[in-house]
N, C-alpha and C positions, 0 to 999 in steps of 0.2 A: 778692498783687500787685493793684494799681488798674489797671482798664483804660487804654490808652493815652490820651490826648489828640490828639486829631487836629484839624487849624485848615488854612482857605485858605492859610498859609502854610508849613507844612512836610508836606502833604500830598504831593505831588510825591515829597520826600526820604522822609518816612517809610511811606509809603504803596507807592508806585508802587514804589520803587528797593528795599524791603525783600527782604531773600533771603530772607526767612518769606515763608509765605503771609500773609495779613491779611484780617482782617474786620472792617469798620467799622459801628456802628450808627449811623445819622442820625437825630439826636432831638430835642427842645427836650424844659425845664424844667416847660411850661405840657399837655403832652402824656402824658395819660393812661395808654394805653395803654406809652410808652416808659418809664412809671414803671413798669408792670406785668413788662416783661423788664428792666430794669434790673439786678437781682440773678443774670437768670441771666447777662448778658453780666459781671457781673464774676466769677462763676465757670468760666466758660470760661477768662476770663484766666488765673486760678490753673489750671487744669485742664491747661492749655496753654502754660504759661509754656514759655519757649524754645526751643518747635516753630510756635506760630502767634503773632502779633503783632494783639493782640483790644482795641480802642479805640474811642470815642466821636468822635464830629462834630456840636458846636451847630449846628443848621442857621441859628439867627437869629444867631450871631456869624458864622458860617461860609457865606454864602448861593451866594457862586463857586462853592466845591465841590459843594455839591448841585445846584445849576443845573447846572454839569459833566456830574452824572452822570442829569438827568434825574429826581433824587428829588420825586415830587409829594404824597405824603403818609409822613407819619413813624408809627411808627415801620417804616423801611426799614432790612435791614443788606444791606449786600453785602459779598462774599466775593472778594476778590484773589488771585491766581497768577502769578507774572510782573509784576506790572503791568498785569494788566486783570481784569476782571469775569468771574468765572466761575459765578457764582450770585445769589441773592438771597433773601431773606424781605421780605415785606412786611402788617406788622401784626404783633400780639402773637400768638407760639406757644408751645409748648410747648418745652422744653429738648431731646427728642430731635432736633426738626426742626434746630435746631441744630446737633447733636453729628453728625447725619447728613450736612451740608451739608460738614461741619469734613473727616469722615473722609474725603468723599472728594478735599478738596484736601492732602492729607499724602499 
């Protein structure tokens, strides 16, 4: 499974309102480091399919939503519970830091 799609416009719905938790990477195309976890964010996808809802956000098609949340350098993911922020990474890490962040919102 592909990570989600997430956009200023169904962010709200898919994002906020999801009864998954979710975790969104905020990235661009032209961003290095966001190439560099790329692969692990779409195996989380797969790793996670149906328990967490694990998706991408262009930040240059997408700039509302990261202004929203305060993202000032990419690559940033945040972790959602409810409908709000309950963690964060910022920069390229390692796949545990990840799966760490995951476990404890399940």
């Amino acid at each position: 499974m592909k990570p989600f799609t997430f956009s200023d416009s169904n962010f709200q719905t898919e994002a906020l309102q999801s009864d998954l938790p979710v975790v969104v990477d905020f990235w661009a195309a032209w961003c290095g480091p966001c190439r560099m976890i790329a692969p692990i964010i779409e195996e989380l996808a797969n790793e996670y399919e149906g328990k967490v809802k694990v998706g991408k956000l262009d930040v240059d098609d997408n700039q509302q939503t990261a202004i929203n949340y305060g993202v000032r350098s990419i690559p940033t993911v945040l972790f959602f519970k409810g409908g709000k922020v309950v963690d964060q990474i910022i920069g390229a890490q390692q796949k545990k830091n990840f799966f760490e962040k995951i476990q404890k919102i399940l």
